[in-house]
C-alpha positions in Angstrom: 12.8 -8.4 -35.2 14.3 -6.2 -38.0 12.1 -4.5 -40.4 12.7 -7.4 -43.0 11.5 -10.0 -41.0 8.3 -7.7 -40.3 7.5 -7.1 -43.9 7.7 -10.8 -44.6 5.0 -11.7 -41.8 2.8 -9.3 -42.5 3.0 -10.3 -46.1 2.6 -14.2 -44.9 -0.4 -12.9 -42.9 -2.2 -11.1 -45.6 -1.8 -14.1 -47.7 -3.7 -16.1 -45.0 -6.3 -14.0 -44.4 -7.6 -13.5 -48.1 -7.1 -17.6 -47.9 -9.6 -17.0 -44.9 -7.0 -19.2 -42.4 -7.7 -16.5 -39.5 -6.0 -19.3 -36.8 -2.6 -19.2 -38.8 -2.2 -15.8 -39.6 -2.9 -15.5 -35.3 -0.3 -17.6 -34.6 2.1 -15.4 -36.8 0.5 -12.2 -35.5 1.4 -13.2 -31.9 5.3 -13.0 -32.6 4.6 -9.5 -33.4 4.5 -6.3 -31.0 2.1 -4.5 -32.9 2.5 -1.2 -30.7 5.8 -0.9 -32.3 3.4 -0.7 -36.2 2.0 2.9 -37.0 0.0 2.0 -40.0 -3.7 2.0 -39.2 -4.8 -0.1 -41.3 -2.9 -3.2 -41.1 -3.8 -2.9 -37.7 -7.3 -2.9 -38.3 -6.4 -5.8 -40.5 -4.9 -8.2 -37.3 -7.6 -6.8 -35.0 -9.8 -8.7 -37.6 -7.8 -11.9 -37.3 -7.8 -11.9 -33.4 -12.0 -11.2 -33.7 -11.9 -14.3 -36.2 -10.4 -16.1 -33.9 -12.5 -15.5 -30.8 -10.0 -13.1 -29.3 -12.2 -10.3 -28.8 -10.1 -8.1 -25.8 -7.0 -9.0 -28.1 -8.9 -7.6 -31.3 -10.2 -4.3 -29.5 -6.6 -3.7 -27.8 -5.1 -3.7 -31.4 -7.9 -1.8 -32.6 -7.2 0.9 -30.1 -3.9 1.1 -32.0 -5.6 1.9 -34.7 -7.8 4.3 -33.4 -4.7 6.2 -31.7 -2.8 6.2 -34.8 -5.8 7.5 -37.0 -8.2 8.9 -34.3 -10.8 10.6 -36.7 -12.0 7.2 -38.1 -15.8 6.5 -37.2 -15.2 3.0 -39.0 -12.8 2.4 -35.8 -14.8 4.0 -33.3 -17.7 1.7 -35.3 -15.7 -1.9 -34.6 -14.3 -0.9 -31.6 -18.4 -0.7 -30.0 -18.6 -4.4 -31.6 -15.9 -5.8 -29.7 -16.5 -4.0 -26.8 -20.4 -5.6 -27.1 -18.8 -8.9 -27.9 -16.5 -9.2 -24.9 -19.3 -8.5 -22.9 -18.4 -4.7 -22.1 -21.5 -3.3 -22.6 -20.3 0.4 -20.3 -17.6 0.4 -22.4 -19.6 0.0 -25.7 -22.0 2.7 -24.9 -18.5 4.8 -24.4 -17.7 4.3 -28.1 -21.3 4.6 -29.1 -21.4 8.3 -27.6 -18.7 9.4 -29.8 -19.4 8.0 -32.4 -22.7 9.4 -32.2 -20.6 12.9 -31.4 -18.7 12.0 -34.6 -21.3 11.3 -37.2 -24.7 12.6 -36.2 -25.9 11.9 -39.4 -24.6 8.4 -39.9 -27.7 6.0 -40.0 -25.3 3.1 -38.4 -25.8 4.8 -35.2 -29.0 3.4 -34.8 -27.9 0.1 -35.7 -24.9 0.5 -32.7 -27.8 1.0 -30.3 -29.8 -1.9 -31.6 -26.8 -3.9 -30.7 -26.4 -2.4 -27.1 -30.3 -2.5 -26.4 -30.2 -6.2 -27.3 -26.9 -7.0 -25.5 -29.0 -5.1 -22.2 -32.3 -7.3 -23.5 -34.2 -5.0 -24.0 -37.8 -5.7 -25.3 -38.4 -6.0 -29.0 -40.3 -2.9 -29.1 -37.2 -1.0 -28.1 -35.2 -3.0 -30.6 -38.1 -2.5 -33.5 -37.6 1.4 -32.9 -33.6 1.5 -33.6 -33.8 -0.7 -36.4 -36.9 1.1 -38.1 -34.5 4.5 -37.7 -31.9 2.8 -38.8 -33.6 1.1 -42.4 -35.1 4.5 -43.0 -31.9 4.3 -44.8 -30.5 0.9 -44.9 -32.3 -2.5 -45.1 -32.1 -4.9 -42.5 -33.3 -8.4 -42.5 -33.5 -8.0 -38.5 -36.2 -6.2 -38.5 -38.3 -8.6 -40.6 -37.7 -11.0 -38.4 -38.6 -9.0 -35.3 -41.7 -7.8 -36.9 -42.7 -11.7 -37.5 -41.7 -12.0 -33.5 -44.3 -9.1 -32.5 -47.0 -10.2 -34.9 -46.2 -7.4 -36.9 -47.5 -8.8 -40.4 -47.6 -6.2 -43.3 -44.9 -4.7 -41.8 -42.3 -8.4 -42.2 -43.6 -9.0 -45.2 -42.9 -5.2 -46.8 -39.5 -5.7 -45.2 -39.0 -9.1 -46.7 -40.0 -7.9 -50.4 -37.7 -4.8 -50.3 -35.0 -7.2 -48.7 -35.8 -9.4 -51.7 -35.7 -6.8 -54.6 -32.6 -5.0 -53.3 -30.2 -8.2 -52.7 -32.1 -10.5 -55.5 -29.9 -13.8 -54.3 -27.8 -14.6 -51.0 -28.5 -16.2 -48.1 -30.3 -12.9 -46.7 -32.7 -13.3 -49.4 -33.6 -16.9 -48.7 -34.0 -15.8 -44.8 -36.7 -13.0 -46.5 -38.3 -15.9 -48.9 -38.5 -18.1 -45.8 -40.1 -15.7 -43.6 -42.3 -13.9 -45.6 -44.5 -17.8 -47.0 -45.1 -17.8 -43.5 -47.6 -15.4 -44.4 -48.2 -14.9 -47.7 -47.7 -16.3 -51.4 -44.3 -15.3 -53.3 -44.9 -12.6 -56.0 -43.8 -13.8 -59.3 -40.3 -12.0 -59.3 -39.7 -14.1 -56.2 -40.8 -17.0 -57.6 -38.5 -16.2 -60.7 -35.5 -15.6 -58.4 -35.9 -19.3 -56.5 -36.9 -20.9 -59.9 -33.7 -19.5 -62.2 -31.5 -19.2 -59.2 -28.9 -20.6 -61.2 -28.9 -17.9 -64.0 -28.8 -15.2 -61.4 -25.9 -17.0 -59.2 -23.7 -17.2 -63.0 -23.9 -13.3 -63.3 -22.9 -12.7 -59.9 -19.9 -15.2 -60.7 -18.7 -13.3 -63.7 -19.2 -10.0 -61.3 -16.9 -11.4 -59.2 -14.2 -13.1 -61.2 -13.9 -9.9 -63.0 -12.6 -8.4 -59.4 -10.7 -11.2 -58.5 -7.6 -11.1 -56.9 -8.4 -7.5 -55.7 -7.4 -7.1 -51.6 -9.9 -5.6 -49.7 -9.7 -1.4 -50.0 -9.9 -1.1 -45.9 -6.9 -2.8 -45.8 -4.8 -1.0 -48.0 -1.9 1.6 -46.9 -3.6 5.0 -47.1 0.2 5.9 -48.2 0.9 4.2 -50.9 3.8 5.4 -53.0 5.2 7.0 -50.1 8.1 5.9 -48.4 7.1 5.8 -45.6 8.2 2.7 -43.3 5.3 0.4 -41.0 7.7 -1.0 -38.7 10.6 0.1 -36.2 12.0 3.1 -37.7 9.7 5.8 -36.5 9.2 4.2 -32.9 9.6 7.4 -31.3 6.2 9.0 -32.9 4.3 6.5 -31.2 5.6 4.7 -28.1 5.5 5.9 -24.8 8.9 5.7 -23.7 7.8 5.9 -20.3 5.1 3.3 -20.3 7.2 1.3 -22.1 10.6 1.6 -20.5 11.5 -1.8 -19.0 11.3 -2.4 -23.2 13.7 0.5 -23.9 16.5 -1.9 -25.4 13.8 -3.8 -27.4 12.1 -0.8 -28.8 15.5 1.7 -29.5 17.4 -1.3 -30.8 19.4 -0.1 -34.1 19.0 -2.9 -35.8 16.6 -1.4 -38.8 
């Protein structure tokens, strides 16, 4: 495949995914050798579309890539602890989850990393209560409402279900909060407000995001842009193991680009 051909797939498969058809842009990602691609974050891109698709040991291998090409990225180190929890790899997670940890001590999405690996290990829901409580000491987390609910925790689901409400005002988060918390109590008036004149408040977050339409999604984006600096073929030799990969030595030195 010459760099043409490359640049035209990868544009097909950007189309796709903002379209949100993950299975096509697969099939089109699969005629690609993505060890051959330096840029970091179209391959965090296609790691997305294999996780889309259910192809979680596909997804992390790409997102290892990533993670060699751009090494110092906790958002990386971040996904690849998902996929590793998702295939079922839950040594492996932990792995990620130590350097992470190493790599941002002060990142409150550390706790929510271990949340994830104490519930993969089922752990009880006191354990899980603890990580998450650290973890919206910073960040809210409608999680934790519902564990409280689950431990008979009572004033503390339904403060976490009126902060959940007031932060987020509308979304399907918020209607998890409104559910939970009339388990137990009555609706202040601001709630009852946001369920009453939901339509008003879906219209302005409409015209929020119409007036960002059409923008493609920052994490996405070449951290090089304006650069010429090519994705595909040309600097092969900055990134391939010619010996692990010599029985593809005519494929990868071809001088065809």
């Amino acid at each position: 495949m010459d760099k043409y051909e490359f640049n035209i797939k990868v544009e097909q498969i950007k189309k796709l995914v903002n379209k949100g058809d993950f299975e096509t842009a697969m099939k089109i990602a699969d005629t690609i050798d993505w060890r051959r691609v330096r840029n970091a974050n179209l391959l965090a891109m296609i790691s997305q579309v294999y996780e889309k698709n259910g192809e979680y040991s596909e997804a992390k291998e790409v997102l290892l890539l990533a993670f060699e090409r751009a090494p110092i990225g906790k958002r990386l180190l971040y996904k690849l602890t998902e996929l590793a929890l998702k295939e079922g790899s839950v040594k492996e997670a932990e792995d990620y989850y130590r350097e992470f940890c190493d790599m941002a001590p002060d990142d409150s999405r550390q706790h929510l990393l271990r949340y994830m690996i104490l519930k993969e290990k089922k752990a009880s829901d006191a354990q899980l209560i603890h990580s998450l409580e650290c973890y919206v000491s910073t960040e809210l987390d409608e999680k934790l409402a519902s564990l409280y609910a689950r431990a008979n925790m009572v004033p503390e689901c339904i403060q976490m279900c009126d902060r959940i409400m007031l932060m987020f005002g509308i979304g399907k988060y918020v209607d998890m909060a409104m559910e939970l918390k009339t388990q137990f109590a009555p609706l202040s008036d601001y709630q009852v407000d946001l369920v009453e004149n939901r339509d008003k408040y879906e219209a302005k977050l409409k015209a929020v995001e119409e007036e960002y339409e059409g923008q493609y999604d920052n994490q996405f984006q070449p951290e090089d842009q304006g650069q010429d600096q090519p994705e595909y073929g040309q600097q092969d030799r900055q990134y391939v193991d010619q010996d692990r990969y010599a029985d593809q030595e005519s494929y990868v030195g071809e001088n065809q680009y």
